[in-house]
VOPAGU-2260 file (C-alpha; in pm, 1 decimal, decimal comma):
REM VOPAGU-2260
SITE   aa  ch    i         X         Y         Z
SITE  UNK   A    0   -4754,9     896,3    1850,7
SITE  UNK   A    1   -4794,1     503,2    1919,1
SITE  UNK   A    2   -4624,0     249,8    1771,1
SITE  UNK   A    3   -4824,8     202,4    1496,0
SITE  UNK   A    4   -4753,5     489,2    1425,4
SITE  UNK   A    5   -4390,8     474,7    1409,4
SITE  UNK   A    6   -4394,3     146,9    1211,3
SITE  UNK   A    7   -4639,1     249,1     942,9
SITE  UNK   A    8   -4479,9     239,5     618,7
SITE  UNK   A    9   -4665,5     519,2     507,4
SITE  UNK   A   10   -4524,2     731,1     721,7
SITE  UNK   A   11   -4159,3     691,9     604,5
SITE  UNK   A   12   -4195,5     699,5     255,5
SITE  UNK   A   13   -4127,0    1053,8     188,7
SITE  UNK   A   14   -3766,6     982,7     410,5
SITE  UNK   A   15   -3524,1     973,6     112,0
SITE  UNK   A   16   -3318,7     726,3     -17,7
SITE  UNK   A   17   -3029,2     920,1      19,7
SITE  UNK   A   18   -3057,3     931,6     466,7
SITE  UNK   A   19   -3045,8     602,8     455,4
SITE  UNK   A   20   -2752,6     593,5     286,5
SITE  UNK   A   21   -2577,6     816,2     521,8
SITE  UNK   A   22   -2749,1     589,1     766,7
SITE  UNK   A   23   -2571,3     284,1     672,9
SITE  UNK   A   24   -2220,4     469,5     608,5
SITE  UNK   A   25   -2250,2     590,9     968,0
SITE  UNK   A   26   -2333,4     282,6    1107,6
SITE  UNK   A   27   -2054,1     105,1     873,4
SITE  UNK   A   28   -1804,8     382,7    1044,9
SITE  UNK   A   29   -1913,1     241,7    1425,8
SITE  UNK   A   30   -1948,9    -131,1    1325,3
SITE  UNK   A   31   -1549,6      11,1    1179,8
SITE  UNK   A   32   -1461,2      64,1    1506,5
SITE  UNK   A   33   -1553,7    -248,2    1657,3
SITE  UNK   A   34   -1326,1    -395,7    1406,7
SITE  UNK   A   35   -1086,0    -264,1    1479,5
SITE  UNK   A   36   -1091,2    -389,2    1840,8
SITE  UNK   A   37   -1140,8    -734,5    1631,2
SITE  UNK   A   38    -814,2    -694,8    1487,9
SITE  UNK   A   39    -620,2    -625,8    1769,5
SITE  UNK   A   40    -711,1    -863,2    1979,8
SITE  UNK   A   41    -853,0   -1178,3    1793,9
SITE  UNK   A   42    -509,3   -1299,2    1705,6
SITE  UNK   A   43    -366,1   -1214,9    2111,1
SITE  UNK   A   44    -713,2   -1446,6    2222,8
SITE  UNK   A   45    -828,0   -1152,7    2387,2
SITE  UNK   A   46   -1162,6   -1078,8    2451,6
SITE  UNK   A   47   -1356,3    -862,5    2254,9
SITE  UNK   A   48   -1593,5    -716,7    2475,3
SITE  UNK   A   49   -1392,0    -642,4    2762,5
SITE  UNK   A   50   -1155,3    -421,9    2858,7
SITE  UNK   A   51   -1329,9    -141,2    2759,7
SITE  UNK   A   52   -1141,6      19,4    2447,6
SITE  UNK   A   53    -786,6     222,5    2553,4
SITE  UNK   A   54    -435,9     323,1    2396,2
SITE  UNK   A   55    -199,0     -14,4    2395,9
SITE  UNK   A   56      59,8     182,3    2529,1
SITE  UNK   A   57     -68,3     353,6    2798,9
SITE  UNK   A   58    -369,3     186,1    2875,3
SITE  UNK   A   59    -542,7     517,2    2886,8
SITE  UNK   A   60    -949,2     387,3    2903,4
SITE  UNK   A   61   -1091,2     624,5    2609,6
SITE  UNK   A   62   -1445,2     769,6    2675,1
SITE  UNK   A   63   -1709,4     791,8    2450,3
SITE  UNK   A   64   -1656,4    1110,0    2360,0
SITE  UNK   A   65   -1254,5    1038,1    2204,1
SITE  UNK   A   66   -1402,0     718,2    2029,4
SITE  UNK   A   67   -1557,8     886,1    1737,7
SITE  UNK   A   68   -1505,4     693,6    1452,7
SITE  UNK   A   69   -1331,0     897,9    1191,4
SITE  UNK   A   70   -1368,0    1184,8    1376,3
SITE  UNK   A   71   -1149,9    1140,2    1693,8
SITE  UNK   A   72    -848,1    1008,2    1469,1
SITE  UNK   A   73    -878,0    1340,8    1246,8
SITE  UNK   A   74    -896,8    1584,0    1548,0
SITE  UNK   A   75    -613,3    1386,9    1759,4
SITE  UNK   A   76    -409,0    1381,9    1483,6
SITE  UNK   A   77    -343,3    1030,5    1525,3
SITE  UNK   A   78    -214,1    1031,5    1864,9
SITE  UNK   A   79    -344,1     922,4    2233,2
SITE  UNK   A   80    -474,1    1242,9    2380,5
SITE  UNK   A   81    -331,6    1075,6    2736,1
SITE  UNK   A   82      61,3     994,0    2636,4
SITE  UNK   A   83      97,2    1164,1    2269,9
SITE  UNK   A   84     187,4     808,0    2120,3
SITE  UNK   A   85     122,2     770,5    1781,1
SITE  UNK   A   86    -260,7     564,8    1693,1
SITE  UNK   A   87    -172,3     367,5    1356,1
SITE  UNK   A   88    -378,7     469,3    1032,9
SITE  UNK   A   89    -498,9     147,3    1027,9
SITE  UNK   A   90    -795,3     245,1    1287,5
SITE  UNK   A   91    -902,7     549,6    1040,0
SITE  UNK   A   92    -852,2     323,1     733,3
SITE  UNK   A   93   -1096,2     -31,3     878,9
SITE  UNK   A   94   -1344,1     293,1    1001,1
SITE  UNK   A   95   -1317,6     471,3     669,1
SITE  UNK   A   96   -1345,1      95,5     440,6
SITE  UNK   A   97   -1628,9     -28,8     624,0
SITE  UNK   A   98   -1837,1     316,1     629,3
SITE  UNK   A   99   -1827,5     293,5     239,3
SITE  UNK   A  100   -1879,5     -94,4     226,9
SITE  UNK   A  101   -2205,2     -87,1     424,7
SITE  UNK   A  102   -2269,9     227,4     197,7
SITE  UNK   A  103   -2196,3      33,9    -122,6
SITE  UNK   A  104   -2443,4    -260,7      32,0
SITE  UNK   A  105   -2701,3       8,0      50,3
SITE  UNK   A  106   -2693,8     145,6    -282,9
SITE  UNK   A  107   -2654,6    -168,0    -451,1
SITE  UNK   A  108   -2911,7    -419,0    -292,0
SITE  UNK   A  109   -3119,9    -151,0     -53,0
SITE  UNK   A  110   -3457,4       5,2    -169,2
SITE  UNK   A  111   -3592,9     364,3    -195,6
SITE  UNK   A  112   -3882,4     287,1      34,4
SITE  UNK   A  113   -3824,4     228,9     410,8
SITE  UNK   A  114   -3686,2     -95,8     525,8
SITE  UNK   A  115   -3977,1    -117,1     735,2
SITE  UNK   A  116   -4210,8    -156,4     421,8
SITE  UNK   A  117   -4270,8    -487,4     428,3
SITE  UNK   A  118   -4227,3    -528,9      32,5
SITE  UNK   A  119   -3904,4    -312,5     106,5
SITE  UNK   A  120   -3785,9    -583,3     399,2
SITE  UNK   A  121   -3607,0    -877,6     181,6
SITE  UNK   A  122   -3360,6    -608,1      -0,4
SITE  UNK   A  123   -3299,1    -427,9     331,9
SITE  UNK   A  124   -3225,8    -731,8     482,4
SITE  UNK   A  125   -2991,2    -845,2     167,0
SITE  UNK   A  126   -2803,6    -551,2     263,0
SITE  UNK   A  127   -2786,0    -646,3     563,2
SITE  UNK   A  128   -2645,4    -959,1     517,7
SITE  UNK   A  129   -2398,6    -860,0     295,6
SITE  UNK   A  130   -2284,2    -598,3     558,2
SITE  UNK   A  131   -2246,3    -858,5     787,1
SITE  UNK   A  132   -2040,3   -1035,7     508,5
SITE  UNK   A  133   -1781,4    -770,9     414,7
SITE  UNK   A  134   -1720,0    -679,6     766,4
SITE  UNK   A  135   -1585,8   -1022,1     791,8
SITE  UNK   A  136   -1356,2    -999,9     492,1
SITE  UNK   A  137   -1243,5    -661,3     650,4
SITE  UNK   A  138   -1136,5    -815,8    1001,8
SITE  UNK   A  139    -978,4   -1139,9     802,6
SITE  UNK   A  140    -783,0    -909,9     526,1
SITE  UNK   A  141    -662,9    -739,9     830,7
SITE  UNK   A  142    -563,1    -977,3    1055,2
SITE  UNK   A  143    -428,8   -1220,0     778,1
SITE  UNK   A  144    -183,0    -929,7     639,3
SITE  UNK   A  145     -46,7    -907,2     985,6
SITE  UNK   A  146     -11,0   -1266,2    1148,7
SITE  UNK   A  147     -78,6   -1482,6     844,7
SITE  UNK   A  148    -421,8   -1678,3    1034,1
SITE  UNK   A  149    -762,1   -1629,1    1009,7
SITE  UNK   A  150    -904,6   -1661,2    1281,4
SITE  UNK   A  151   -1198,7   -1917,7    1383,8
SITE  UNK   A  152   -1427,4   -1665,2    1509,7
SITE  UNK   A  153   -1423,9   -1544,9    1201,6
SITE  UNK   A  154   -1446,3   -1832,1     913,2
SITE  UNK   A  155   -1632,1   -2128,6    1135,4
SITE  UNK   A  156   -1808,1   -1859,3    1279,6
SITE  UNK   A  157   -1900,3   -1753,7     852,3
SITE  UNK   A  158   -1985,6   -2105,3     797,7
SITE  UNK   A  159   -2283,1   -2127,9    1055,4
SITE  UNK   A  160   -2372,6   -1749,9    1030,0
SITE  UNK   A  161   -2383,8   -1825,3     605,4
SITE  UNK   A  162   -2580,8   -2121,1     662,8
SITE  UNK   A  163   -2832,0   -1941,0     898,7
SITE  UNK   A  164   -2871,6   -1627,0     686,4
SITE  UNK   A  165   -2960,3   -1840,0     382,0
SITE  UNK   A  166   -3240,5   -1975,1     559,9
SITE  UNK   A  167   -3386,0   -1618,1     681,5
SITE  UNK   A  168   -3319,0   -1474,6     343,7
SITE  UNK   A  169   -3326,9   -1700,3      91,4
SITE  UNK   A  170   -3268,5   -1463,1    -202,6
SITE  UNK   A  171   -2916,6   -1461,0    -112,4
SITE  UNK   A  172   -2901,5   -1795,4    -251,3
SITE  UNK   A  173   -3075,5   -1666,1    -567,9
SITE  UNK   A  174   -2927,7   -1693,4    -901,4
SITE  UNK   A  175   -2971,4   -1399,5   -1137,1
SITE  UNK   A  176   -2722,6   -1501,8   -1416,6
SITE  UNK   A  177   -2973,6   -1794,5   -1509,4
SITE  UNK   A  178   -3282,3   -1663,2   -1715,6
SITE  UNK   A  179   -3504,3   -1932,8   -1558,0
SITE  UNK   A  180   -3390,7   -1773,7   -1211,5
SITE  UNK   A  181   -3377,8   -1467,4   -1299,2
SITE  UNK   A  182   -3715,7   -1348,6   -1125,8
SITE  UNK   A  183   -3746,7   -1681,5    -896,9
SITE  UNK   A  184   -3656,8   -1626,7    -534,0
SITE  UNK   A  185   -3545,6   -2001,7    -412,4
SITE  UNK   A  186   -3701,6   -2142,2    -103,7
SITE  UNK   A  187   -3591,2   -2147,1     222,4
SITE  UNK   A  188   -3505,9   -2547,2     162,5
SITE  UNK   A  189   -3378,6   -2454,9    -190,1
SITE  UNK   A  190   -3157,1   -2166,4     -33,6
SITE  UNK   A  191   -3012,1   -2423,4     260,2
SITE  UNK   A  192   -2886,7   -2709,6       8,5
SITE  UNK   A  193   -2696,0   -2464,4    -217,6
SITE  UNK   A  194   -2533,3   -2314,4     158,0
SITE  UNK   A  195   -2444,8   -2620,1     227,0
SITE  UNK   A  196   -2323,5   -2744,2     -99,9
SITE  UNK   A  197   -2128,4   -2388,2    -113,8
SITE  UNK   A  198   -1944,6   -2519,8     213,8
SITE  UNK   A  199   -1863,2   -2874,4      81,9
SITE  UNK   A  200   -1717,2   -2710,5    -241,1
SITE  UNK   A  201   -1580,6   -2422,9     -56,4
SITE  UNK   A  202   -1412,0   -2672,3     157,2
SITE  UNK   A  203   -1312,1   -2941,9     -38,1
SITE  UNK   A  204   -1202,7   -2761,1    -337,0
SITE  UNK   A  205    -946,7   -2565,7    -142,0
SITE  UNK   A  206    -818,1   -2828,6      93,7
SITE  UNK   A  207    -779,1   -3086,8    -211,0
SITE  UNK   A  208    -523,0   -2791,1    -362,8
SITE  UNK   A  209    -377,9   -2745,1     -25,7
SITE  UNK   A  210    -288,2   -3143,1     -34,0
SITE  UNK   A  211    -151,7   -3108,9    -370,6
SITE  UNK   A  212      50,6   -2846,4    -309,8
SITE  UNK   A  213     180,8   -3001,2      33,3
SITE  UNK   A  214     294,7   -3306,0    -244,3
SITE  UNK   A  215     418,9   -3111,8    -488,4
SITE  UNK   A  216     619,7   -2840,3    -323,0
SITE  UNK   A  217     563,5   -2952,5      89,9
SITE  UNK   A  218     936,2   -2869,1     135,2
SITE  UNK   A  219    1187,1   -2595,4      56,6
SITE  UNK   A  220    1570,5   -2689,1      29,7
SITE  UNK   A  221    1820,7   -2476,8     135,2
SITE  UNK   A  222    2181,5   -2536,4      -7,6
SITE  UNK   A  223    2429,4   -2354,1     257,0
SITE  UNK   A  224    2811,5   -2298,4     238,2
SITE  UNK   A  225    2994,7   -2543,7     402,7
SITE  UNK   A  226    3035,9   -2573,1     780,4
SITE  UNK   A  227    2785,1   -2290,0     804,7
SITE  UNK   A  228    2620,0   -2280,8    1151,2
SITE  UNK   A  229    2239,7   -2271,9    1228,0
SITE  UNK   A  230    2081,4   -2150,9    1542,4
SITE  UNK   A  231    1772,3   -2289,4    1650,5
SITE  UNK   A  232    1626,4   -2013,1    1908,8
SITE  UNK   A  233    1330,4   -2010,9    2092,9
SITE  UNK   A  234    1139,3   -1872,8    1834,8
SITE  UNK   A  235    1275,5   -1909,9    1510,7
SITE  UNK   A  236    1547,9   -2058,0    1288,7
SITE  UNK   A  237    1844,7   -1862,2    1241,3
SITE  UNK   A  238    2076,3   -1899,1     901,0
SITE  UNK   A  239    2344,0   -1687,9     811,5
SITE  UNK   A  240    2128,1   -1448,5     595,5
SITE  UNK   A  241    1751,6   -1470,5     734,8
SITE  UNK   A  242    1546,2   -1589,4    1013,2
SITE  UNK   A  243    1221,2   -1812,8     970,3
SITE  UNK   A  244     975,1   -1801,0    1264,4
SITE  UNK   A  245     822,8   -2170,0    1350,8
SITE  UNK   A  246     472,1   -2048,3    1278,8
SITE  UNK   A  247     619,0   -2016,2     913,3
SITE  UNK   A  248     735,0   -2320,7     926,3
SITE  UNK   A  249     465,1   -2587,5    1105,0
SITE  UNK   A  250      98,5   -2572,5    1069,4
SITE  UNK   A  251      45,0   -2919,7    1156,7
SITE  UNK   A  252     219,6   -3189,8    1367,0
SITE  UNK   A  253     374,9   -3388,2    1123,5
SITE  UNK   A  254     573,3   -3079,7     951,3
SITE  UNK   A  255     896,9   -3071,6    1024,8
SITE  UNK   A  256    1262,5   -2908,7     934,5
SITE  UNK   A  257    1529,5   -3194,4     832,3
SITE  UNK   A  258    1883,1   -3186,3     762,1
SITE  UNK   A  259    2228,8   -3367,1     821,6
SITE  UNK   A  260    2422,7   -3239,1    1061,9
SITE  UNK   A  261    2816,4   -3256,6    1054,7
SITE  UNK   A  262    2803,2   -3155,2    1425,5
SITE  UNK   A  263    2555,4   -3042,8    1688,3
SITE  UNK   A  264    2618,0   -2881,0    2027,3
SITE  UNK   A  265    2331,4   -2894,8    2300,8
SITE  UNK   A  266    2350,0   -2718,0    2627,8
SITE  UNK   A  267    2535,7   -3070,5    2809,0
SITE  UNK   A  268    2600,6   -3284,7    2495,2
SITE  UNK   A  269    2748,1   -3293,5    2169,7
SITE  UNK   A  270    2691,3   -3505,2    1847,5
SITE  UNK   A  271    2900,8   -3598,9    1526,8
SITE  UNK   A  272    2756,7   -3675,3    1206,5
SITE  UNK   A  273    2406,0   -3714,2    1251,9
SITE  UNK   A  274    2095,6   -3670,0    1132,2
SITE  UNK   A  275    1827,3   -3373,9    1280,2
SITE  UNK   A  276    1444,0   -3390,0    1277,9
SITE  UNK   A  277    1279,2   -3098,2    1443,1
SITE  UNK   A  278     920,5   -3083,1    1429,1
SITE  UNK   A  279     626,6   -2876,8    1690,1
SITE  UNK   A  280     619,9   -3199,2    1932,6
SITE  UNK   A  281     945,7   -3379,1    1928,0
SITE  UNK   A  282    1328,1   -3278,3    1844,2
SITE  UNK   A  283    1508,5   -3620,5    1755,1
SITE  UNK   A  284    1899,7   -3641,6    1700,8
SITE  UNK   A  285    2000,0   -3940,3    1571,6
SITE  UNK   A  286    1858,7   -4201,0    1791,9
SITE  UNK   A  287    1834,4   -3967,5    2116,2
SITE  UNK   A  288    1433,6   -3761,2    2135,5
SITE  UNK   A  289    1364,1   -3473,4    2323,3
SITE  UNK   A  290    1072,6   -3214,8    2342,4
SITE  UNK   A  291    1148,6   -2852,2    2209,5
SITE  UNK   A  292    1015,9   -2669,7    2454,5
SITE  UNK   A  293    1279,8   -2819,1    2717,8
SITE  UNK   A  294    1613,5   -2785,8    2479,9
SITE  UNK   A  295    1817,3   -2429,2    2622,5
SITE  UNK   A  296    2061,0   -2410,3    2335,3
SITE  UNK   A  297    2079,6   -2570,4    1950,2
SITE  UNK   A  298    2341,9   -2551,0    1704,0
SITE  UNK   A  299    2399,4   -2726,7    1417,8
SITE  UNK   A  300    2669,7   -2721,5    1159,8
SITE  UNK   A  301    2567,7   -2841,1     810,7
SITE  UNK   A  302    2558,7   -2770,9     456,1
SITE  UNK   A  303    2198,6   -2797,5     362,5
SITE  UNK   A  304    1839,8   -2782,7     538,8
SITE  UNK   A  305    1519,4   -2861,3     436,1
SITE  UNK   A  306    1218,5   -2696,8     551,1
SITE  UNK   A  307     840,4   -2753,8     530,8
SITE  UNK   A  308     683,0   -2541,6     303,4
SITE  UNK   A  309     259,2   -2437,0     256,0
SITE  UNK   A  310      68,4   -2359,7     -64,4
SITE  UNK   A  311    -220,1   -2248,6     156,6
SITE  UNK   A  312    -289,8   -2306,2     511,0
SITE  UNK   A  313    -637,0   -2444,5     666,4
SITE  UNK   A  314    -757,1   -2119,7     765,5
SITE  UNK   A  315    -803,7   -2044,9     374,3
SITE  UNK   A  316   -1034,6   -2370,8     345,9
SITE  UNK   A  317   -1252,7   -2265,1     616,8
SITE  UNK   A  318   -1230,1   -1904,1     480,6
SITE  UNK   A  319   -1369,1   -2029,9     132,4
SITE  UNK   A  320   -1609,0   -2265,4     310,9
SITE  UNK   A  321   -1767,5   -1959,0     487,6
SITE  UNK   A  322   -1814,8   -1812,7     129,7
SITE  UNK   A  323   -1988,1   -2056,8      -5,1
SITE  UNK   A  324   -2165,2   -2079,6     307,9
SITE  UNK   A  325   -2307,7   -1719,1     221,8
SITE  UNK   A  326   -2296,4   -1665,3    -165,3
SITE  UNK   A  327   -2280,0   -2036,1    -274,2
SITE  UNK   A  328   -2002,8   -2273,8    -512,6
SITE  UNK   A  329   -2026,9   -2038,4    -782,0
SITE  UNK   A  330   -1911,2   -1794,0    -611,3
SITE  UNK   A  331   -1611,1   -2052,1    -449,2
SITE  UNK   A  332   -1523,6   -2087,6    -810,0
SITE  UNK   A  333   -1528,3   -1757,6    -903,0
SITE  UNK   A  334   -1290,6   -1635,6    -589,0
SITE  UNK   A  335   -1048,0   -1920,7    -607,1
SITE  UNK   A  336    -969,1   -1836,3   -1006,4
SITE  UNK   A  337    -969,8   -1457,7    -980,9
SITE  UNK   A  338    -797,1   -1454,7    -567,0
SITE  UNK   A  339    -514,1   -1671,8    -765,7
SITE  UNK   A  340    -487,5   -1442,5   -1022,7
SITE  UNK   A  341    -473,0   -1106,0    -784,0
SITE  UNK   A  342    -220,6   -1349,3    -586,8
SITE  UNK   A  343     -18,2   -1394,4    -839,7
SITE  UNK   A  344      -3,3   -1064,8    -981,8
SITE  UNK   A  345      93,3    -935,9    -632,0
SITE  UNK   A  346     366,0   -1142,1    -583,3
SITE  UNK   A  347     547,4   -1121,6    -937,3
SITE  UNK   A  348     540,8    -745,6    -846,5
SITE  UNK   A  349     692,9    -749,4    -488,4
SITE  UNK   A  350     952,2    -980,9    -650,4
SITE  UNK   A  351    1037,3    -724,6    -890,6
SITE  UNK   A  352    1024,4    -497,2    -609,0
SITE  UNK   A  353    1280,2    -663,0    -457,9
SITE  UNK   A  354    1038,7    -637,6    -143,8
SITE  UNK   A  355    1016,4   -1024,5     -98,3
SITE  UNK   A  356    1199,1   -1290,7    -193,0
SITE  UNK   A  357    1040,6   -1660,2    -429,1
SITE  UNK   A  358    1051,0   -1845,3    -115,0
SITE  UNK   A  359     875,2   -1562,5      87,0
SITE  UNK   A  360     492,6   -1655,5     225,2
SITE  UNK   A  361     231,8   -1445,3     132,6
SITE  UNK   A  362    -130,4   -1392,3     271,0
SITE  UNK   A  363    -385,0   -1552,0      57,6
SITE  UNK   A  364    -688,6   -1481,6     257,0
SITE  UNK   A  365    -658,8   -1109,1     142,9
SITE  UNK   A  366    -689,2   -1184,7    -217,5
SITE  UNK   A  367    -977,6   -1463,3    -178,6
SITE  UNK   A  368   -1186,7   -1167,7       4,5
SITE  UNK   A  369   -1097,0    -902,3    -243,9
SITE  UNK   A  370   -1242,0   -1182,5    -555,7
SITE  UNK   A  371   -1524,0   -1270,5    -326,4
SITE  UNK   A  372   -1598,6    -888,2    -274,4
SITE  UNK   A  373   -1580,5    -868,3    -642,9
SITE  UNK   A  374   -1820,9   -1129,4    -673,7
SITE  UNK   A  375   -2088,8    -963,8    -449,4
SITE  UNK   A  376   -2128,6    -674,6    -609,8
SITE  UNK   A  377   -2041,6    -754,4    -976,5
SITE  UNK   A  378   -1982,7   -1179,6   -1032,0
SITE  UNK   A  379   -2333,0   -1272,8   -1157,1
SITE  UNK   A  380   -2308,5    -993,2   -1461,3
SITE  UNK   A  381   -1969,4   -1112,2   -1560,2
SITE  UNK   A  382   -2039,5   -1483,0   -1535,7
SITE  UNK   A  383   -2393,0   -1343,9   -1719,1
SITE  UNK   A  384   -2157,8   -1142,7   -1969,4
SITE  UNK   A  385   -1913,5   -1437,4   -2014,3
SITE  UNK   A  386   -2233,7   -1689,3   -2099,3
SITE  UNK   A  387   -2344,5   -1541,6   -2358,6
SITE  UNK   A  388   -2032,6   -1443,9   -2546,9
């Protein structure tokens, strides 16, 4: 059989639509997999590629035949075949989540006829796209729950990879909640000006509520009992009842955690009655200035401490840029009402909980995928629904 052959249409239209469904949930299960190496080592600024996948605690190299996704996590029972310790859930879970993402992608944008018929192409390639898309959200959700960042790779790396797929595809740009759209595929110019206005609103939306939070509520107060000691450690501060890690605390240069202190003991000095400005690049006590990184021991006695506080951080601007990048400023609108909304929601609950505390920081990245996900699959028939009311 040549190639022609192979490629002709024709030839693959009695193939079901329902193989390439499993199709695309298989290869959503293996694309799963590599996320999961995503998650575990973007945030460490470890490659991807190499080493070859193995267990974290033993470094046991897996072969190919213990790295089926789903499959190998079921039969091992969750554990490293080499040293018995326990594999976390999250590996079946990101496996499991992005098997029936690429599988929603299929049913919802794919075509009955073969991806290779070229009418057929454009909607294969849509689903595609949004594959591509909600793989992304998967290894930011992830990785945001864990660390609080999201990582570069994955929201400048949106941005250009947004921009590029509106060009190829233009009818990702397309706007079927407008009657006058409805049956209008834009251009491939048309498609790259709403991109790129989806990253400027994307962008600029967020950041300008980032900036008005940071004015608002930039800083957290802490009223203490008096003569209560605090610890700065290598790694976090330490007050009678909780410890806050520095990368809670500064996300830029100029943050930094304030107070007066009644006294302050250093590894060869002492101080009385002055004040203490601690920020990532400089420690100043009163008039002396040191760098942080060379100061053995802190402590401070005091009766209050304030602290910088975020609203959002910059890896949720570029996160929303990247959407708009890909689905456009409707879409930035739509995620940044509903993600608040979820965000909210979320945390009134954990405070009721009692599983975090009002001053506690929670991941916002999470909640802007889950709107923008939301969006994807079901945002143009409720804005559609809501227009017409």
């Amino acid at each position: 059989m040549g190639l022609d052959a192979i490629f002709d249409s024709r030839a693959w239209q009695p193939v079901p639509f329902e193989f390439w469904a499993a199709v695309f949930f298989a290869f959503g299960c293996i694309v799963g997999s590599f996320l999961n190496v995503c998650i575990h080592r973007m945030p460490l600024g470890q490659s991807v590629v190499s080493p070859p996948s193995h267990c974290p605690h033993c470094r046991y190299t897996i072969p190919w035949f213990l790295n089926l996704p789903l499959v190998t996590w079921l039969y091992l029972r969750g554990r490293c075949r080499n040293c018995g310790a326990p594999i976390s859930p999250r590996y079946f879970l990101v496996e499991l989540l992005t098997g029936l993402a690429f599988l929603g992608c299929w049913l919802a944008f794919g075509v009955i006829r073969h991806p290779f018929d070229p009418g057929a192409l454009k909607s294969a390639l849509l689903a595609l796209i949004y594959c591509l898309l909600l793989a992304g959200f998967i290894v930011a959700t992830f990785i945001d729950f864990e660390h609080f960042i999201i990582p570069d790779e994955i929201t400048l790396g949106g941005i250009g990879a947004g921009f590029v797929c509106s060009f190829l595809v233009p009818a990702l740009q397309q706007r079927p909640f407008l009657v006058s759209a409805l049956h209008q595929t834009p251009s491939a110019t048309v498609a790259l000006e709403r991109s790129a206005l989806g990253i400027v609103v994307g962008a600029g939306l967020v950041y300008g509520i980032l900036r008005l939070g940071k004015l608002l509520y930039g800083r957290q107060k802490f009223e203490l009992p008096p003569h209560t000691k605090v610890f700065f450690t290598e790694t976090t501060v330490k007050l009678p009842d909780k410890e806050i890690p520095y990368e809670e605390l500064f996300y830029r240069k100029s943050d930094a955690v304030v107070l007066h202190a009644r006294t302050v003991e250093m590894t060869d000095r002492g101080y009385a009655k002055v004040p203490v400005r601690l920020s990532p690049t400089e420690l100043r006590i009163g008039e002396d200035q040191f760098k942080p990184e060379e100061v053995q021991h802190l402590e401070v006695v005091t009766d209050e401490i304030v602290v910088p506080r975020e609203a959002m951080g910059l890896g949720d601007v570029k996160f929303m840029a990247a959407i708009g990048a890909f689905l456009g400023w409707e879409a930035v609108l739509f995620s940044l009402m509903l993600s608040a909304m979820i965000g909210a929601t979320v945390g009134v609950t954990l405070i009721l909980l009692r599983r975090r505390e009002w001053s506690s920081r929670l991941p916002y990245g999470p909640y802007i995928a889950l709107a923008a996900t939301l969006w994807v699959f079901a945002g143009h028939r409720i804005l559609a629904w809501w227009l017409v009311r």
